[in-house]
C-alpha positions as CSV (number, residue, x, y, z in Angstrom):
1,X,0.0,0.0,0.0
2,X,2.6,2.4,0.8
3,X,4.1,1.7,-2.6
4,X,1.0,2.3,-4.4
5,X,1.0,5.9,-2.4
6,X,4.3,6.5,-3.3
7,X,3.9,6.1,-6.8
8,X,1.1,8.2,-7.0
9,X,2.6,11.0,-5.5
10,X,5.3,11.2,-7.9
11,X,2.4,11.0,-10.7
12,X,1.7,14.4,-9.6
13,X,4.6,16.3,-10.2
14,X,4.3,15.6,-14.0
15,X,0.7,16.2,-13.8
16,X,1.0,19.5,-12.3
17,X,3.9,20.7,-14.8
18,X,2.0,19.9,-17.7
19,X,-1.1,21.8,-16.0
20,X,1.0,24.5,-15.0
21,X,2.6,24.6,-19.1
22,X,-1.5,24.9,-19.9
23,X,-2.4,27.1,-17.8
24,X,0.9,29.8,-18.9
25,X,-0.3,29.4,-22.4
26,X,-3.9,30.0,-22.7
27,X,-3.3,33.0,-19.9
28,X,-1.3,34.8,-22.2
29,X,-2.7,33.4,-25.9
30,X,-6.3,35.0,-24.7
31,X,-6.9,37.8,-26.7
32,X,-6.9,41.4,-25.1
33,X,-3.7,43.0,-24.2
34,X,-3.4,43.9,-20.1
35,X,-1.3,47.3,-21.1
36,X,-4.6,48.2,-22.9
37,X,-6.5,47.6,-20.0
38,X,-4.3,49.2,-17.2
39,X,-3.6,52.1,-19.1
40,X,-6.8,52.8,-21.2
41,X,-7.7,52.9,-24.7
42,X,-5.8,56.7,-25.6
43,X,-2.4,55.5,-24.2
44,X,0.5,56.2,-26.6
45,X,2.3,52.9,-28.3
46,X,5.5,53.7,-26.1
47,X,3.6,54.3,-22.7
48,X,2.3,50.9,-23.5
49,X,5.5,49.1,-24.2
50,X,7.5,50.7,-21.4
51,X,4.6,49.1,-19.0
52,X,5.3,45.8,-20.9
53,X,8.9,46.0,-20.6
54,X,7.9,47.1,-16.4
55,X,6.2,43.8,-16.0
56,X,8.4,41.5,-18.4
57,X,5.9,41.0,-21.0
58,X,8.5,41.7,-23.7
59,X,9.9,38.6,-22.7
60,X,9.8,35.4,-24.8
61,X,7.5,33.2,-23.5
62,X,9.9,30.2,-22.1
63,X,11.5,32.9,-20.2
64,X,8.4,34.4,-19.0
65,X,7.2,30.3,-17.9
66,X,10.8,29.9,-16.6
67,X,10.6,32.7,-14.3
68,X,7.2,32.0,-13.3
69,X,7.6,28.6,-12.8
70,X,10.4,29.6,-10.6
71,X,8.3,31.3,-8.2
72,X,6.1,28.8,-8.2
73,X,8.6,26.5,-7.2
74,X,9.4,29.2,-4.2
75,X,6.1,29.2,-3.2
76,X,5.3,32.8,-4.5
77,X,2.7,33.2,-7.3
78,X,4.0,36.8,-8.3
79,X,2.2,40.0,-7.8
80,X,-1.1,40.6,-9.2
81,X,-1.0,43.4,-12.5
82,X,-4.3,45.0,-11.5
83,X,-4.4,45.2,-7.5
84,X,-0.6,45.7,-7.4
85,X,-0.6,43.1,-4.3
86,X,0.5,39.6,-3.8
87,X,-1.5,37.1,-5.5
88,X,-1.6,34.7,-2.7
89,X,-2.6,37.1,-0.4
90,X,-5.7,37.6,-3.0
91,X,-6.2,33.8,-3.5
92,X,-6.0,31.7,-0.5
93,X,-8.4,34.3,1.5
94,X,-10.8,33.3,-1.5
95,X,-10.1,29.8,-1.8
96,X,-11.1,29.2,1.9
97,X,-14.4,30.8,1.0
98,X,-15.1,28.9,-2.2
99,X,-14.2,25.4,0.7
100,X,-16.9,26.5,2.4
101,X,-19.3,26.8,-0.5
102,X,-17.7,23.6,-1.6
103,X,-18.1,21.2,1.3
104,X,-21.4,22.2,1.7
105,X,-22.6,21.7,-2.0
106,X,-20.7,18.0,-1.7
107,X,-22.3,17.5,1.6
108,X,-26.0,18.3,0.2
109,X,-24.6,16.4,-3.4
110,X,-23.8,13.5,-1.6
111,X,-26.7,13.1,0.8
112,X,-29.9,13.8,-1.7
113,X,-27.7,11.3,-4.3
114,X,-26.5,8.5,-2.5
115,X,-30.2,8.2,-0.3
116,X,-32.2,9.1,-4.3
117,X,-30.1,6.4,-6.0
118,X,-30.0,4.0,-2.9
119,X,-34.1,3.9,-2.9
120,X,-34.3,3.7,-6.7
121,X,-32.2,0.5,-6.9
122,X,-34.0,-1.3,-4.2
123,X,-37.2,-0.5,-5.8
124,X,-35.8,-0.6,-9.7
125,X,-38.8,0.4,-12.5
126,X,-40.9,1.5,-10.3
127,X,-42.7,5.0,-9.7
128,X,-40.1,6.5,-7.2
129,X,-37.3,5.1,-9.6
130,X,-38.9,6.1,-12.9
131,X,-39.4,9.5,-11.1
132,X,-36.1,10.0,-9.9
133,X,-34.6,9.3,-13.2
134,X,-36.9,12.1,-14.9
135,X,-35.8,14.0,-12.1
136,X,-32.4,13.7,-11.6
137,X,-31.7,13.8,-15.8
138,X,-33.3,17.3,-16.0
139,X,-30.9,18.7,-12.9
140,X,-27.8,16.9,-14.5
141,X,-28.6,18.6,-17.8
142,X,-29.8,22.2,-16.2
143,X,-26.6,24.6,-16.3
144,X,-25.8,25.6,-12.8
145,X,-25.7,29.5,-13.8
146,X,-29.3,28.8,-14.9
147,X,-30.3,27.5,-12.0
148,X,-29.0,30.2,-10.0
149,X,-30.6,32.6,-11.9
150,X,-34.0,30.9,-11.4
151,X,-33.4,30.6,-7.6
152,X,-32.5,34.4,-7.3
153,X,-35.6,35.3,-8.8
154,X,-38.1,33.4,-6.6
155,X,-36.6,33.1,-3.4
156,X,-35.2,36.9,-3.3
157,X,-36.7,38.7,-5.8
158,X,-40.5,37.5,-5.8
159,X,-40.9,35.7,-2.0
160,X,-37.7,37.5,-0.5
161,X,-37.2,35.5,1.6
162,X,-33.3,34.7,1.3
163,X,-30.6,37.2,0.7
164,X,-29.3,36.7,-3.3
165,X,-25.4,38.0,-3.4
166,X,-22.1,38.1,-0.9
167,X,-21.4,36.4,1.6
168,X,-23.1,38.7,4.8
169,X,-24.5,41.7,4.8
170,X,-22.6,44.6,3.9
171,X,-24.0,46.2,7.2
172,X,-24.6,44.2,10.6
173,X,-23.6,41.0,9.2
174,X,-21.2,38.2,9.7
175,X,-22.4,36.3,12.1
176,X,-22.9,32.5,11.6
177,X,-27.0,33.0,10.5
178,X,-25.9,35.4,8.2
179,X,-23.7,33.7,6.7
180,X,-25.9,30.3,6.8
181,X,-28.5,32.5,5.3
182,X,-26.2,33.7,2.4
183,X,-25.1,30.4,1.5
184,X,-28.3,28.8,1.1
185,X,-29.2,29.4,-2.7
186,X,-25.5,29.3,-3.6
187,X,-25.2,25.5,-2.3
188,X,-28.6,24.4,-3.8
189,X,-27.0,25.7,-7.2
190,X,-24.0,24.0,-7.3
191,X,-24.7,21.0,-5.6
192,X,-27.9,20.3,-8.4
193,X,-26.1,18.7,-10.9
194,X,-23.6,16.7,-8.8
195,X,-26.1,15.1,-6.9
196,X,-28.0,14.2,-10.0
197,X,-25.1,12.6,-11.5
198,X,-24.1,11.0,-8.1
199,X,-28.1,9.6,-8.3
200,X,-27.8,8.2,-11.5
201,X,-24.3,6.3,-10.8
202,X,-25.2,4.6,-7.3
203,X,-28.7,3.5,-8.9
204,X,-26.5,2.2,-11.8
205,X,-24.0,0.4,-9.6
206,X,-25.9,-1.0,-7.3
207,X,-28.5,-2.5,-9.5
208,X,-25.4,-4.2,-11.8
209,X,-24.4,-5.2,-7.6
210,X,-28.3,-6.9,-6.6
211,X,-28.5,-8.9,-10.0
212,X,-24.8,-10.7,-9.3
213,X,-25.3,-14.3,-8.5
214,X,-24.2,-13.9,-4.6
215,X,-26.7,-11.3,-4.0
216,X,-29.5,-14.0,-5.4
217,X,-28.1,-17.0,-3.0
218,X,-28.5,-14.5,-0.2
219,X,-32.2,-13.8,-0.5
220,X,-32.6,-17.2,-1.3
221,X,-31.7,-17.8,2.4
222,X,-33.8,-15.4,4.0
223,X,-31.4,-12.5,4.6
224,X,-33.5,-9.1,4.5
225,X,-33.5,-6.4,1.6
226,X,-32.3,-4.2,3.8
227,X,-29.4,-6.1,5.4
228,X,-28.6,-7.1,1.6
229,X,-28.8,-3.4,0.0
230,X,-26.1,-2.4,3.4
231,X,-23.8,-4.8,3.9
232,X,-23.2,-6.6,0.7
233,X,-24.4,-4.7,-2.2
234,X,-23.7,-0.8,-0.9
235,X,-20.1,-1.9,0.4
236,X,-19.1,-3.2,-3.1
237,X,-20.3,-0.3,-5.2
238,X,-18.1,1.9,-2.4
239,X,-15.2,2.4,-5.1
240,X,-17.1,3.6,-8.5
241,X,-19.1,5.4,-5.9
242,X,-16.1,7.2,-4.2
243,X,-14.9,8.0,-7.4
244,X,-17.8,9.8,-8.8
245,X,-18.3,12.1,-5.4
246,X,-14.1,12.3,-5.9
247,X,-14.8,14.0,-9.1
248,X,-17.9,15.9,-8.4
249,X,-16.5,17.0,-4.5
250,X,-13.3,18.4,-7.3
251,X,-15.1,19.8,-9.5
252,X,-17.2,21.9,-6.6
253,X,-13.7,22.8,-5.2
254,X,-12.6,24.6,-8.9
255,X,-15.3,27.7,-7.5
256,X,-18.0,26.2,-9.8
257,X,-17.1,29.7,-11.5
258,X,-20.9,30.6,-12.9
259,X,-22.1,30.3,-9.3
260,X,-19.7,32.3,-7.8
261,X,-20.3,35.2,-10.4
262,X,-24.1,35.1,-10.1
263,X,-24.0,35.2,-6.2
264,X,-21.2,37.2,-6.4
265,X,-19.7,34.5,-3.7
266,X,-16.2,35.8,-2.8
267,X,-14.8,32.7,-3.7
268,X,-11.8,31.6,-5.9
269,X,-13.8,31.0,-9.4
270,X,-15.4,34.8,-8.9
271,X,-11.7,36.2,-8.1
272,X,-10.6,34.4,-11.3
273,X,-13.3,35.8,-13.7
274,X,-12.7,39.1,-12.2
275,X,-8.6,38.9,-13.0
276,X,-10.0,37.6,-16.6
277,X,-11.9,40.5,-17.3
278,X,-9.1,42.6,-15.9
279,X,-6.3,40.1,-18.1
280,X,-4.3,40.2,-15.1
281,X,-1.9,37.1,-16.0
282,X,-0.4,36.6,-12.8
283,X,-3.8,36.1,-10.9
284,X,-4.7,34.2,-13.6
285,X,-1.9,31.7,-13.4
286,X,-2.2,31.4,-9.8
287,X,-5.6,31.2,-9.1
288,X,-5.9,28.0,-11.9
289,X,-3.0,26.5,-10.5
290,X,-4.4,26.1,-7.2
291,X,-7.5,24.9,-8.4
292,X,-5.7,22.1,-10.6
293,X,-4.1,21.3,-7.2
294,X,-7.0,20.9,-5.1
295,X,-8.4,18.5,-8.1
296,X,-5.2,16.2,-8.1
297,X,-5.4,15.6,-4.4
298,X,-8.9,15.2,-4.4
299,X,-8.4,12.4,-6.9
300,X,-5.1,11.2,-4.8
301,X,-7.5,11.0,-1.8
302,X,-10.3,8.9,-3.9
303,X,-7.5,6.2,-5.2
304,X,-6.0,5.9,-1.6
305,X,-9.2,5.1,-0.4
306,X,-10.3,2.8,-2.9
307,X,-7.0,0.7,-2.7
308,X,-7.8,0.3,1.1
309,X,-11.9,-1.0,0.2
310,X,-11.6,-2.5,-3.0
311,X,-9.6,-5.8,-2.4
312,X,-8.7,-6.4,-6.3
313,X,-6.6,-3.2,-5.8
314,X,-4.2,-4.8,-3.0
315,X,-3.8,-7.8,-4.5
316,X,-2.7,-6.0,-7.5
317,X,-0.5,-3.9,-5.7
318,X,1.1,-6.7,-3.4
319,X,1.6,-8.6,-6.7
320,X,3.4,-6.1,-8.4
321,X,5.6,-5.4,-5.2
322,X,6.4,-9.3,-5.3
C-alpha cells in the first residue's frame, strides 16, 4: 500500500507541470492586451511598451514560464498586474471561501444522491425510480448559472425571503445566520447537478451489484432487503461510488465559477473571472493553478481510499511489489 502511495505522488509532479505549461499558455494566448487595460484605450504605443517592458511582457514566453515557474517553485505566485498586491494574499483568502461553498454543496450532493439512487435500486422500474430518473436527468442537464438565476428570482426577488449576493450583509452582518443565510441558494445551485449525477451512478451500480449471482443466494436464504442493500451490495459499489463524489466533490472545489459570479460569492472562481476580465496574467496563473491542485489531491484522496476497500486493488498492488 505504501508503494502504491508512493507512486502516486510522484504521478503528480508531472501532472501538475503539464497543467501549470496549460495554464501559462492560454493566460497569455487570450486575446486582449493587459497594457490596454491598465492604461486605457488613448495610451500612446511607447507608454504601452514601457509598462510591458515594467512587467516582463516583452519577454519570450519560455523565459516568462521559466521565471514564473520559478516562483512557483518558491512558493510565490507573483504580484497581481491590477491590485498591485501579492496574488496569494488575493487567492487563498478566497479559496477558503469557495471550501466553504464547496463542502457544503458536496455535503447536500452527496446526501440527496446517494439516499435518491440507494431507494431507486432497491425498488428498480418503479414510480419513485422512474421518477427520480426524470428528475435527476433534467438537474444533470440544467446549467448551474441557470439554476441560480431561477433561484434568485423566486426566493429573493418574488418571495424574499433569502438574501441573493455576498457572503453577509454589507451592514450588521457576519455572524454564523448570516452567513448560513447567504449560503443557502448558492449551495442548492451548485450542488444540483452533482447530486444528480451522483443519483444516476449509485442507482446504476448498485443495481449491476443486486443482479450478481451472490446477491440471489442471499435472498434465497432469508437474509433481508435491507441487510442485503447495506452490507453486501452498498459496500461493493463503495469504489465507482467514491470515485464519482471524488470527481464531483473536485469539480465543486474549482469555485463552480458561474455560481460564484451570479451570487457574487467571494470565492476563488469569482476572483478568477474578475482577473480575466481585468487580463491580469499573474492572478490568472495562480488562481488555476491552485484549483488544478485541489483537483489532483482530491483524486489522490479517492485512489487511496479505494485501494484500502476495494480488495482487487491490493492484490494488484502486493503482486506487483512481489
Amino acid at each position: 500500500m505504501t508503494r502504491f502511495i508512493v507512486i502516486r505522488l510522484l504521478m503528480i509532479i508531472p501532472i501538475m507541470l503539464g497543467v501549470s505549461f496549460f495554464v501559462f499558455i492560454l493566460a497569455h494566448l487570450a486575446p486582449g492586451d493587459v497594457t490596454t487595460t491598465l492604461t486605457g484605450p488613448y495610451a500612446t504605443e511607447e507608454v504601452r511598451e514601457q509598462l510591458r517592458e515594467t512587467l516582463g511582457l516583452n519577454l519570450p514566453l519560455p523565459v516568462q514560464y521559466g521565471r514564473w515557474l520559478g516562483q512557483m517553485l518558491q512558493g510565490e505566485f507573483g504580484t497581481s498586474i491590477a491590485n498591485r498586491r501579492m496574488v496569494s494574499e488575493l487567492i487563498f483568502p478566497k479559496f477558503a471561501s469557495s471550501a466553504i461553498l464547496a463542502l457544503t454543496s458536496a455535503a447536500l450532493a452527496y446526501t440527496i444522491g446517494l439516499l435518491v439512487g440507494i431507494f431507486a435500486a432497491a425498488r428498480p422500474y418503479r414510480s419513485f425510480d422512474r421518477i427520480s430518473l426524470a428528475v435527476t436527468l433534467m438537474f444533470g442537464s440544467m446549467p448551474p448559472y441557470w439554476l441560480g438565476l431561477l433561484l434568485v428570482l423566486l426566493f429573493s426577488l418574488t418571495w424574499r425571503w433569502l438574501p441573493a449576493t455576498g457572503m453577509t450583509k454589507i451592514i450588521d452582518g457576519g455572524g454564523a445566520v448570516d452567513v448560513l443565510a447567504h449560503l443557502v441558494l448558492p449551495t442548492i445551485a451548485a450542488a444540483a447537478a452533482p447530486a444528480a449525477i451522483i443519483a444516476r451512478t449509485v442507482r446504476a451500480t448498485m443495481l449491476e451489484i443486486l443482479n450478481q449471482n451472490y446477491i440471489k443466494v442471499a435472498r434465497a436464504k432469508g437474509i433481508r432487503r435491507n441487510v442485503i442493500l447495506r452490507k453486501h451490495a452498498l459496500r461493493n459499489a463503495l469504489p465507482p461510488i467514491a470515485t464519482i463524489c471524488g470527481l464531483q466533490l473536485g469539480y465543486l472545489l474549482g469555485g463552480v465559477l458561474f455560481v460564484e459570479v451570479i451570487f457574487a460569492w467571494p470565492g476563488i472562481g469569482y476572483q478568477l473571472w474578475q482577473a480575466i476580465q481585468a487580463r491580469d496574467i499573474p492572478t490568472i496563473q495562480g488562481a488555476s493553478l491552485i484549483v488544478a491542485i485541489a483537483f489532483v489531491l482530491v483524486n489522490l484522496a479517492v485512489d487511496v481510499f479505494n485501494a484500502y476497500t476495494d480488495p482487487k486493488i491490493r492484490i494488484s498492488e502486493g503482486a506487483r511489489a512481489r
